[in-house]
C-alpha positions as CSV (number, residue, x, y, z in Angstrom):
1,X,116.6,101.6,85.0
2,X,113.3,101.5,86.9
3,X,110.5,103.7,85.6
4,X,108.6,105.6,88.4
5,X,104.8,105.5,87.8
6,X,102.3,107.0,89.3
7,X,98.4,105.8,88.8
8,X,94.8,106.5,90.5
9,X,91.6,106.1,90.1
10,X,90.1,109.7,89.4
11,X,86.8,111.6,89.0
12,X,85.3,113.2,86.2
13,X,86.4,116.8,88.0
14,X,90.0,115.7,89.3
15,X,89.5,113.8,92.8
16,X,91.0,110.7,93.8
17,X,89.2,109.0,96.8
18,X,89.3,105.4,97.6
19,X,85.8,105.6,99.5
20,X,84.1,107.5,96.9
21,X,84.3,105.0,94.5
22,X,85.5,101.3,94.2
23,X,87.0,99.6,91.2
24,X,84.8,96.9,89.1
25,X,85.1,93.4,89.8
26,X,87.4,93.9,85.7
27,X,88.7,96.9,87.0
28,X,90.3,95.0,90.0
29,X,91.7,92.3,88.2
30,X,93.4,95.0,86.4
31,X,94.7,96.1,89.3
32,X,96.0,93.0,90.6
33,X,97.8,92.1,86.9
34,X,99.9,95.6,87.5
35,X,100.8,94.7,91.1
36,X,101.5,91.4,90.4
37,X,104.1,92.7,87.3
38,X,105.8,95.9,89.4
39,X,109.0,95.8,90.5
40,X,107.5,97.5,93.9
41,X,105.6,100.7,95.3
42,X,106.9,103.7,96.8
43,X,104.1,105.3,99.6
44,X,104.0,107.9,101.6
45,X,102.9,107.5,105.1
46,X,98.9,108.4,105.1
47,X,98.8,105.5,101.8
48,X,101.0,103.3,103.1
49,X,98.7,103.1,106.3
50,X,95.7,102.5,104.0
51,X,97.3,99.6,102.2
52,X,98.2,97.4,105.3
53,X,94.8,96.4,105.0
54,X,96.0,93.6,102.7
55,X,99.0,92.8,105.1
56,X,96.1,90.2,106.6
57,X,94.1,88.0,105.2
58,X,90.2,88.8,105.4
59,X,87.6,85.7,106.2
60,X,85.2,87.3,103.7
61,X,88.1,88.4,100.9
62,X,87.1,86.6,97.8
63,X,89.8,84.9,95.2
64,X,90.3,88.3,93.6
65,X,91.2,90.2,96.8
66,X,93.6,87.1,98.1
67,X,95.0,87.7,94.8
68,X,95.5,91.3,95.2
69,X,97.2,90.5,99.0
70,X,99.6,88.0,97.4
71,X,100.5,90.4,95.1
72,X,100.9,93.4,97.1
73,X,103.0,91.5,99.9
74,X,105.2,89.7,97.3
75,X,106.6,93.1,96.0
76,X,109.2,95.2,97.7
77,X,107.6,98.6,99.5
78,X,109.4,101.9,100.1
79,X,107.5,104.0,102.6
80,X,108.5,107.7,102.5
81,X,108.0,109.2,106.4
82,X,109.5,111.1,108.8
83,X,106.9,110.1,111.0
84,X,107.0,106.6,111.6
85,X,109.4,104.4,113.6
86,X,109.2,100.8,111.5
87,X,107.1,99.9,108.3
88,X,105.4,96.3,107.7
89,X,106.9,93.1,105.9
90,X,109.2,93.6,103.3
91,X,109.2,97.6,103.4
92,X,112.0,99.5,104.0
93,X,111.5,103.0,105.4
94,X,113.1,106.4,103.4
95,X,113.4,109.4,105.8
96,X,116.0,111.6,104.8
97,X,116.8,112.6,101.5
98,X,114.4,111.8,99.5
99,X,115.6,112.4,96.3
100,X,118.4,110.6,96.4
101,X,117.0,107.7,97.7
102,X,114.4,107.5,94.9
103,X,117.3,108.2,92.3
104,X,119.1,105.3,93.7
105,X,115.7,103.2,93.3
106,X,115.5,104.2,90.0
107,X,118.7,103.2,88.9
108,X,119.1,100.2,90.8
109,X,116.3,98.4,89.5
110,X,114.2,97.3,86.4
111,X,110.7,97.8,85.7
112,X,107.5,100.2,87.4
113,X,107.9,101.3,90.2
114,X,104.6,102.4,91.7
115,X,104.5,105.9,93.2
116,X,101.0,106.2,95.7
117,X,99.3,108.7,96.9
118,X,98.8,112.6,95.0
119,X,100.8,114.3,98.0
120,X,104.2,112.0,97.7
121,X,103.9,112.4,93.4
122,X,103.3,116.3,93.7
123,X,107.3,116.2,95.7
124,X,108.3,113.5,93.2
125,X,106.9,115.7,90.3
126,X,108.8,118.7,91.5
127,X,112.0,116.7,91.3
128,X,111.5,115.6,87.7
129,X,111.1,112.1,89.0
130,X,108.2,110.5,88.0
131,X,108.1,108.9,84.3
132,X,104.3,108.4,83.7
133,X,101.2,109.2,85.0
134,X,98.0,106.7,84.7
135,X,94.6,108.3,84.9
136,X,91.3,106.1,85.9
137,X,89.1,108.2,84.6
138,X,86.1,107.0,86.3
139,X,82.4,108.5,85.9
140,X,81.8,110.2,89.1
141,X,81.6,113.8,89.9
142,X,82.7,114.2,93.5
143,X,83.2,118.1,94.3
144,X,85.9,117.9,96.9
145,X,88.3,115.6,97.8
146,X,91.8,115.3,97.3
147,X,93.0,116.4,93.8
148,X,94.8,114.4,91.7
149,X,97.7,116.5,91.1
150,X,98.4,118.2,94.7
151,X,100.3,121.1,93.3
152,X,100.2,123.2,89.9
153,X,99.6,120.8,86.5
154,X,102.9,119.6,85.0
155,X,103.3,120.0,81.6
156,X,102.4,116.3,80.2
157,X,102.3,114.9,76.8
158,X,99.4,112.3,76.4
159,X,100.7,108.4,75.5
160,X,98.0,106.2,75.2
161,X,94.3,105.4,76.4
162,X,92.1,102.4,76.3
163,X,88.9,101.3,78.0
164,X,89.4,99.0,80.9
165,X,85.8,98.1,81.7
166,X,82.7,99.4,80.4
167,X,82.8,102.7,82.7
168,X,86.9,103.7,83.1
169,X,89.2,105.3,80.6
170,X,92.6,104.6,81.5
171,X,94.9,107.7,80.2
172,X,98.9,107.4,80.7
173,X,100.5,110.3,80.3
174,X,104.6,111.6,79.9
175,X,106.3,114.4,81.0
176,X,106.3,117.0,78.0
C-alpha cells in the first residue's frame, strides 16, 4: 500500500510560496532524489499548471534542472480538477470522487505518493488520507501568502527532522 505524502517548502510563520523563495543548489538535489524515488504525485489543478514547466526542456536548464525534468516526467501524475478537459504526458485526470479515487491509488500501489499543493492536502486531510507531512522549514518571514495547512491544524505527532543544507530543517510529521 502506497503512502500519501505531502511536503513544501515553508516560511518561518507558515507560508508556502514558490516565488518567495527558491531551494539551494543541495536543497534541489534533494528534491530531485525524492522525485526520482516516488511512485508518483497527485496535484491539483493551480500546482499542476505550475509544474508543466518541466514538461519542456529549457536552453539555459543546468544538469540539476534536466535532472529534475527527467524525474518529474518519468513518474506517473494524478491531477485532481473539475476544471480541465486533458492533463499532460503520463497524467491521468481524477474528477469525480475523489476519495475513492485516491483510496484506490493508495491501495493499488507501493511507495510515496506525492500530494502538491496546501489546497488539495487540506481535502485530503479532511478525509484522513494523507500519511505524512514534510516541512521545509526555510528562514524566511513572508507575512502573507498561502498557508501551509489551508484549513484548521490536524492533530500531528512529530517523526523525525534533519538539516538538509545549511539554512532548511526538514520536519516529517504523522497523523496523531
Amino acid at each position: 500500500m502506497a503512502k500519501l505524502v505531502f511536503g513544501m517548502n515553508q516560511s518561518l510563520d507558515g507560508y508556502v510560496d514558490h516565488t518567495a523563495f527558491a531551494p539551494s543548489p543541495a536543497l534541489f538535489r534533494h528534491f530531485i532524489k525524492e522525485a526520482q524515488g516516488q511512485a508518483g504525485s497527485v496535484y491539483g489543478r493551480q500546482m499542476y499548471e505550475v509544474m508543466r514547466y518541466w514538461d519542456d526542456d529549457q536552453p539555459e536548464w543546468d544538469a540539476d534542472e534536466h535532472a529534475f525534468a527527467a524525474a518529474w516526467r518519468n513518474q506517473p501524475k494524478w491531477v485532481v480538477s473539475r476544471s480541465l478537459k486533458s492533463v499532460g504526458p503520463n497524467a491521468k485526470l481524477i474528477e469525480d470522487d475523489l476519495e475513492d479515487a485516491i483510496r484506490e491509488l493508495k491501495s493499488g500501489r507501493d511507495g510515496e505518493i506525492e500530494v502538491a499543493g496546501p489546497a488539495l492536502a487540506h481535502t485530503l486531510t479532511k478525509l484522513g488520507l494523507i500519511d505524512e507531512y514534510r516541512i521545509y522549514l526555510h528562514p524566511v518571514v513572508l507575512g502573507h501568502g498561502k498557508p501551509y495547512f489551508a484549513g484548521p491544524r490536524p492533530p500531528l505527532r512529530l517523526l523525525a527532522n534533519d538539516r538538509i543544507d545549511e539554512d532548511v530543517i526538514r520536519l516529517i510529521y504523522v497523523p496523531a
